[in-house]
C-alpha positions, 0 to 999 in steps of 0.5 A: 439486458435481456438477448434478442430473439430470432425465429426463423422458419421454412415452408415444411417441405411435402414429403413426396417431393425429391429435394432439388435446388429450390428447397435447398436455397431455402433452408440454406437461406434459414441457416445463413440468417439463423447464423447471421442472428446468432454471431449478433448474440441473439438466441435462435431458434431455426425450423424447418421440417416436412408435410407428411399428410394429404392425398398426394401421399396417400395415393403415392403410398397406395401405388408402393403397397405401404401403409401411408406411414411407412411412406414417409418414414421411408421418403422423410431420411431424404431431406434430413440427409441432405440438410446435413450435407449442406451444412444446415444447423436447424434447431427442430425438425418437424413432421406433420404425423408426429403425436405433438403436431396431431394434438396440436391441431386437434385442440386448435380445431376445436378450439376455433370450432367452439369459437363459432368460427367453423361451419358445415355446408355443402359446396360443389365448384372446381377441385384441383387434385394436384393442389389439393384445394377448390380453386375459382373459376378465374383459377381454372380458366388460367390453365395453371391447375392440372387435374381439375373437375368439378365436385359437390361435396358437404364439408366443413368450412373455416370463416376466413371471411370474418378476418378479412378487414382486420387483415387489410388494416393490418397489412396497411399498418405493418408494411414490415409484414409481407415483402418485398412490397411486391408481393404484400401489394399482390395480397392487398389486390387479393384481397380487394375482392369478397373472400370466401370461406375455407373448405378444411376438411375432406370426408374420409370416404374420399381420403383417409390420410389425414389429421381426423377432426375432433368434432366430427369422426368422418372427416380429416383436416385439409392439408394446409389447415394442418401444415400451417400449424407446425409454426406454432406447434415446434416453439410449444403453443400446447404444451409449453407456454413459456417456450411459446412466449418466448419465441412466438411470433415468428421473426420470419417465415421464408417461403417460395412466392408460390405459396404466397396466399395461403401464408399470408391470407390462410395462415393470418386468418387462422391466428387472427381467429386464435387472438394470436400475433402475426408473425412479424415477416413472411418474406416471399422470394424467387423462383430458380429458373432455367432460362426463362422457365421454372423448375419443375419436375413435370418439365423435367429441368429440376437441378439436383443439388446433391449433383452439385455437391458431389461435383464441387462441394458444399460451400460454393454451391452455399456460396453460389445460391446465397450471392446469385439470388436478389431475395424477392426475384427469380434467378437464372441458375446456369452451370457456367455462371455457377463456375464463373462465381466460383472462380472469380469471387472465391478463387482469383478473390478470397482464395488468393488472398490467403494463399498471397498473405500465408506465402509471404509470411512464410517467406519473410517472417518465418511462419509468423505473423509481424507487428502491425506497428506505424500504420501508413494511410493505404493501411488506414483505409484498410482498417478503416473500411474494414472496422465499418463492414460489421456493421454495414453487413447486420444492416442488409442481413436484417433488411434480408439483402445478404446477395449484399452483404455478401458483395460488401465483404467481397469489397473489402477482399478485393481492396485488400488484394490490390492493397497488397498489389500496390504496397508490394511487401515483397519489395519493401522486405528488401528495404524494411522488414517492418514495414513489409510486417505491416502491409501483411499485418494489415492484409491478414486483419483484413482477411480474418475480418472478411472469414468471420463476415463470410463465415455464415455462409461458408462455416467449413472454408471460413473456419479452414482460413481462421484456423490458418490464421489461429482466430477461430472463435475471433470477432469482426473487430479489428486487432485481433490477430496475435503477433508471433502465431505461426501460421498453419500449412493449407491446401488451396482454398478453392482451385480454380474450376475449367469449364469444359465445352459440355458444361457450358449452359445447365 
């Protein structure tokens, strides 16, 4: 039988920018579905990578005195150190100055240019440096764009407006496409209206720093003509037909509902005009906010996740933006929210079950786990709730609900705590051995089961409590905990966190 595929992408990131929360819940949510996928048998491959080109970086590079590579050579370790610092398993790293990307391109371009799909005229309307892009007058007017005014300029226009009843329909017959619904009736109410041509070139006498057109030495590719391009670029449209077919289209492409059109009308069009499929998700979620306001760097209230990291450590920062955040709608991240699902969730909760189970096995049993002979009914509905959780959590991972999921394996944990509570082995051991053997047999299961289940999320502190228990590399079916293995010594998993009176807020 032939495995399932997932292919699951990021937006690549724009060079100049320092990683903050933002990119960092994104990648981190790639690298918890890409896992999900994986512990489903399904092959995977995860992109994500970096916008190198454009006049943002060129200027910036200017201002450095650096030639615009050297720029991003030197800005591109960043993001790649930071990914390995959250833990993120990524199967490319694409950057958009690389001689695959470039070539790629310079074919598709050439490509939709013989097509007859590609134009010269000349425009003059409002550009905003700061996007990169002309933008309407209704655009202008909302005062969301900084740095506008207006430019005439002759350049080379892509006919995006030939696609648009072909993208309706599509989007009216594939209501998996955008999501949440929201956001795929945001681009149907987009595209009610007459939708103009796409200006994808910028004349060399303006900018320089860019992917030059192959039909026309004066101009460079506009940015997002180019950056959209990497998603078919990694898995080898040009050079590797086989890898293409077997990974294109794109599962889902995980991008911030900021850059919503140009994904969901800029990028269709394009493959539309190629006669290539679409990707099967493009899946908008939230912003982070702090209080009621976006992070933004002008703003000044950018939350470094490296500050984080350092201060309580990678998995519950994992832990933390995967729970908080309901895929789709902004959050509110504070530090005092942050510390309270720290110590409730992972502490008082997952932590504490380890500690309880591992403590009264050394008490009682030497070390060793019991049998798990006779199952009493509060051991029933144990197992029983804890058989149907794999299930229940590949059914909200594929529906892109892991705040969730994650909850569903909480559940379990806190039952098998109370369970615990009640049964009170370390009274029955006075009265039976076995059945005190029993109760922790059943609690340790449930525990390894909720690890492995968790585990995406948390690699590192999962893997600490499977090594405990000596399941690592165990299922999320139930039994497979070996009587008789010691149990290994453990530090708390998660101490608890204080908060201080100069922590509460952001």
């Amino acid at each position: 039988m032939k495995n399932k595929k997932f292919y699951v992408t990021t937006p690549i990131y724009y060079v100049n920018d320092k990683p903050h929360i933002g990119h960092a819940y994104t990648t981190i949510l790639a690298d918890v579905l890409a896992r999900y996928h994986q512990m489903a048998q399904e092959e995977v491959f995860f992109l994500t990578g970096l916008d190198e080109h454009g006049q943002k970086v060129q200027q910036a590079a200017q201002k450095r005195e650096m030639s615009y590579q050297a720029h991003c050579d030197d800005l591109a370790p960043r993001f790649i150190q930071l990914w390995e610092k959250l833990g993120i398993r990524y199967d490319d790293f694409i950057r958009t100055t690389q001689e695959r990307h470039i070539k790629t391109v310079q074919h598709i371009l050439q490509k939709v240019y013989e097509a007859g799909d590609i134009y010269q005229d000349e425009y003059e309307g409002w550009y905003s440096v700061a996007e990169e892009r002309f933008i309407t007058e209704t655009e202008k007017d909302s005062g969301q764009f900084r740095d506008v005014k207006i430019l005439k300029e002759r350049n080379w226009f892509f006919k995006m407006s030939e696609y648009q009843d072909k993208l309706v329909d599509y989007i009216y017959e594939h209501p998996e496409f955008i999501q949440p619904e929201h956001r795929r009736n945001e681009i149907l109410g987009f595209l009610k209206q007459p939708l103009g041509d796409l200006c994808i070139s910028r004349p060399k006498s303006r900018m320089d720093w860019g992917i030059e057109l192959p039909f026309d030495k004066e101009y460079v590719t506009y940015v997002w003509f180019d950056a959209l391009i990497n998603y078919i670029t990694a898995p080898g449209y040009l050079d590797d037909p086989k890898k293409f077919k077997k990974w294109w289209p794109a599962d889902v492409h995980l991008i911030g509902k900021d850059i919503l059109t140009t994904h969901c009308v800029y990028w269709s069009t394009m493959l539309l005009s190629l006669k290539l499929p679409l990707p099967k998700t493009i899946f908008a979620h939230g912003w982070w906010l702090v209080g009621e306001t976006k992070m933004s760097k002008s703003l000044g209230n950018v939350i470094n996740p490296l500050d984080l990291i350092d201060q309580y450590g990678v998995e519950p920062v994992r832990y933390y933006l995967m729970r908080e955040m309901v895929l789709g709608q902004d959050a509110q991240f504070t530090l005092e929210s942050f510390i309270k699902r720290f110590n409730s969730d992972l502490a008082n909760d997952f932590g504490n079950l380890l500690n309880r189970v591992s403590g009264l096995v050394g008490k009682y049993f030497d070390g060793c786990i019991p049998d798990q002979s006779h199952l009493m009914q509060a051991d029933l509905d144990i197992r029983k709730q804890a058989m149907a959780l794999e299930e229940k959590v590949r059914d909200y991972v594929n529906h892109f609900h892991i705040n969730e999921a994650i909850e569903e394996i909480l559940e379990l944990v806190r039952a098998t705590n109370k369970y615990v509570e009640h049964q009170a082995p370390w009274k029955v051991a006075k009265e039976s051995l076995n059945s005190a053997g029993r109760i922790l047999y059943t609690a340790m299961e449930a525990l390894r089961i909720s690890a492995v289940l968790l585990s995406p999320v948390m690699p590192q502190k999962t893997h600490i409590v499977l090594d405990v228990l000596g399941a690592v590399g165990s299922t999320p079916k139930w039994g497979e905990l070996k009587i008789n293995t010691k149990l290994k010594t453990h530090e708390a998993l998660f101490p608890r966190l204080e908060v201080k009176s100069n922590e509460k807020g952001t």
